[in-house]
Steps between C-alpha positions, in 0.01 A plus 500: 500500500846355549717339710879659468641195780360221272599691199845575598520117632397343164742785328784403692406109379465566142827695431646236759395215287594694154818539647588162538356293267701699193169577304465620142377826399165269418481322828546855656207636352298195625605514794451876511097423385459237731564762782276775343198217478608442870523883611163545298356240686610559864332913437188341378498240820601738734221770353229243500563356820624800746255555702500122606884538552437788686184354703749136584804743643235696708379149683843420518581799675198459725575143635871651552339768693261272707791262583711762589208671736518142726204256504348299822630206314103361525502259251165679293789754457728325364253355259420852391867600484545124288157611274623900434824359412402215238199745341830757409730185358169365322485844330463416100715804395781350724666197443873576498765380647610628814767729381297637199174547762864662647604710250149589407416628842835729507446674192091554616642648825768717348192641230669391203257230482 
């Protein structure tokens, strides 16, 4: 399992930062296996830990849901709403970011995740 929107982010880095720092051929190729160990590594994360990514986007999606469907405002409710919401940001597999939780989320609802 991959992720093409991190992928194509760190891509965009690396031939960014080969680009202006005037590498050798032997820095290149560093910095070329550097990004393989990473691209290696984010498959292997992303493999052992999707169906926690997937489970922390489905609460998400379920306290958007319940917000969105109104609440009495009772304030056991918004305890509940509080309690959903930091169980999903406590999630182990998750702890981005905001724009890579972002980017993750995108590429999981366009099924390229």
């Amino acid at each position: 399992m991959t992720s093409p929107v991190y992928l194509d982010a760190w891509t965009k880095t690396k031939d960014s930062f080969i680009a202006k720092n005037n590498l050798d051929d032997v820095q290149k190729a560093a910095v070329e296996s550097k990004f393989q160990q990473y691209q290696a590594s984010l498959e292997e994360y992303l493999t052992a830990n999707a169906e926690d990514i997937r489970a922390h986007f489905a609460a998400l999606d379920r306290l958007a849901a319940r917000k969105v469907a109104g609440m009495n405002n009772a304030a056991h409710e918004k305890k509940r709403l509080w309690d959903e919401q930091m169980r999903s940001a406590a999630s182990p597999a998750v702890g981005w970011p905001n724009w890579t939780a972002w980017a993750a989320k995108c590429a999981w609802l366009s099924g390229t995740f």
